[in-house]
N, C-alpha and C positions, 0 to 999 in steps of 0.2 A: 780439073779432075775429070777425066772421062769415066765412062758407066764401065769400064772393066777394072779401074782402080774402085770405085765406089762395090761394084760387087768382093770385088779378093776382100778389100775391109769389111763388108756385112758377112762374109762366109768367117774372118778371125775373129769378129767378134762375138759370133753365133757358137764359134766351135770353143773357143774361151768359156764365155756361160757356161755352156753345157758339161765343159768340162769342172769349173766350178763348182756347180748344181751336185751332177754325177759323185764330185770328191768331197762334198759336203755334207752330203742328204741323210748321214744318220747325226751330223751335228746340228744340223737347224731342227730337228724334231725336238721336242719337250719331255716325250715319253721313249721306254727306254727299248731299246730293241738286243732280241734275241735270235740268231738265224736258227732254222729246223736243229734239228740232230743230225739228220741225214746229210745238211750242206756242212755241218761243222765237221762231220767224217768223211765226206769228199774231199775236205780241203784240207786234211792231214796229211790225202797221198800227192795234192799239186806239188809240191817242189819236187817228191822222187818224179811223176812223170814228165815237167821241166827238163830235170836234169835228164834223164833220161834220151828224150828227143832234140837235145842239144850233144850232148856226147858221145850217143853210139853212132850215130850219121857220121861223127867225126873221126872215131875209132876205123870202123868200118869201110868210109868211102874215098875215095882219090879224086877229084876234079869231077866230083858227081856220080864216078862209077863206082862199084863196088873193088873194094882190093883183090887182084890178081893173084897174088904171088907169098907165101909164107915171110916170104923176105920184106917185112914192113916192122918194122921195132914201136909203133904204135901198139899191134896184136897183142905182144910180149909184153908189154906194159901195163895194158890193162890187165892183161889176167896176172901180171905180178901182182899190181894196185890191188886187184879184188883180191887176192886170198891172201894179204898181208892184213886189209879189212878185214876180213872174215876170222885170219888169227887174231887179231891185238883191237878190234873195234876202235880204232883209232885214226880221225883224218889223216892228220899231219905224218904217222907213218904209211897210213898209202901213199900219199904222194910222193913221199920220202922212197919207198921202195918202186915206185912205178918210175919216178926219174932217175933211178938208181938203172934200173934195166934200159932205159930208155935211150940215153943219154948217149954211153957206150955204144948202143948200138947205132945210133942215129949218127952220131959225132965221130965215131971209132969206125966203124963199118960202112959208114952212107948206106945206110937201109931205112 
């Protein structure tokens, strides 16, 4: 065993623990823990900002650039998605109406 297999094993086994440690640490305490108010209300809005910086980059961009041209059935989509949302609060019929607009256009039109 050379010293660059002996290092890559002490870095997995370093990054292993820690990782451990890290996914463990409010179960090995004995006493109970509560986060602020403040972190429990931040962490209400982490999934809308998630989602967020995952799907309008995708709405929005082509191979990095931003989209060009009206003619993208993604656009259309979303804004069917969102106000089928905003009528009926209901996932499964945004998705339902945003692949509804989508679909035709993408498949039917090549846009």
């Amino acid at each position: 065993m050379n010293d660059t297999d002996v290092w890559t094993l002490a870095v997995i086994v370093g990054l292993a623990v820690v990782t451990v440690v890290a996914r463990s640490f409010f179960f090995i305490s004995s006493h109970a823990w509560q986060l602020p108010h403040w972190a429990q209300r931040g962490l209400q809005y982490a999934p809308i900002a998630a989602l967020s910086a995952v799907v309008i980059p995708e709405i929005i961009t082509v191979q990095g650039e931003l989209v060009s041209t009206w003619q993208d059935a993604r656009l259309y989509a979303a804004v069917v998605g969102m106000l089928a949302y905003f009528w009926r609060r209901d996932v499964l019929i945004t998705i339902v109406a945003g692949m509804a607009v989508y679909l035709p256009l993408h498949v039917g039109w090549g846009w």
